[in-house]
C-alpha positions as CSV (number, residue, x, y, z in Angstrom):
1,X,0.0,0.0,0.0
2,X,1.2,3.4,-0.5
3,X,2.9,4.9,2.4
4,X,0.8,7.9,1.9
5,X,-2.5,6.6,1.6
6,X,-1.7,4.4,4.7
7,X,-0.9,7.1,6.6
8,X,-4.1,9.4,5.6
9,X,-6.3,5.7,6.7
10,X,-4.5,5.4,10.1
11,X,-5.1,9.1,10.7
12,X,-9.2,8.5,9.9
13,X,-9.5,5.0,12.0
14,X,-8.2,7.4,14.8
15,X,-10.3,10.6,14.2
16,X,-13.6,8.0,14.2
17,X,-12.0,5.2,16.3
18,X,-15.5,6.1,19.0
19,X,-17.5,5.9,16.1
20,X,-16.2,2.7,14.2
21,X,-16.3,0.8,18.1
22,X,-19.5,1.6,18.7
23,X,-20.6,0.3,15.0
24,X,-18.5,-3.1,16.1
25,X,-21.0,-2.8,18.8
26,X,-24.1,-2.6,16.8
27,X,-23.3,-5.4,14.3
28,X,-22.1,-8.0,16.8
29,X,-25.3,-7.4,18.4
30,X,-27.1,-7.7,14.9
31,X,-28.2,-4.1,14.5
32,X,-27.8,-1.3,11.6
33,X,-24.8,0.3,12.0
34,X,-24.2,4.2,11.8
35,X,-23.1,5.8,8.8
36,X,-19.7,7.3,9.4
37,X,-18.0,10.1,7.1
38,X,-15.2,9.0,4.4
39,X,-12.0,10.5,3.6
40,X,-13.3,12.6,0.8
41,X,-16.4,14.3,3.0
């Protein structure tokens, strides 16, 4: 993977890291997860 693309998806997992665990939580409990903004929004 490109170093800079990596770097620019590291930096987005830790911006939404609340959001993205609390859609782990919804789908291991079988529920519609939340929408959560791209890198281009």
């Amino acid at each position: 993977m490109n170093p800079k693309k990596q770097k620019l998806i590291v930096a987005w997992i830790e911006i939404h890291k609340d959001d993205l665990l609390a859609d782990w939580k919804l789908a291991v409990n079988g529920r519609p997860l939340f929408k959560i903004k791209g890198l281009d929004q």
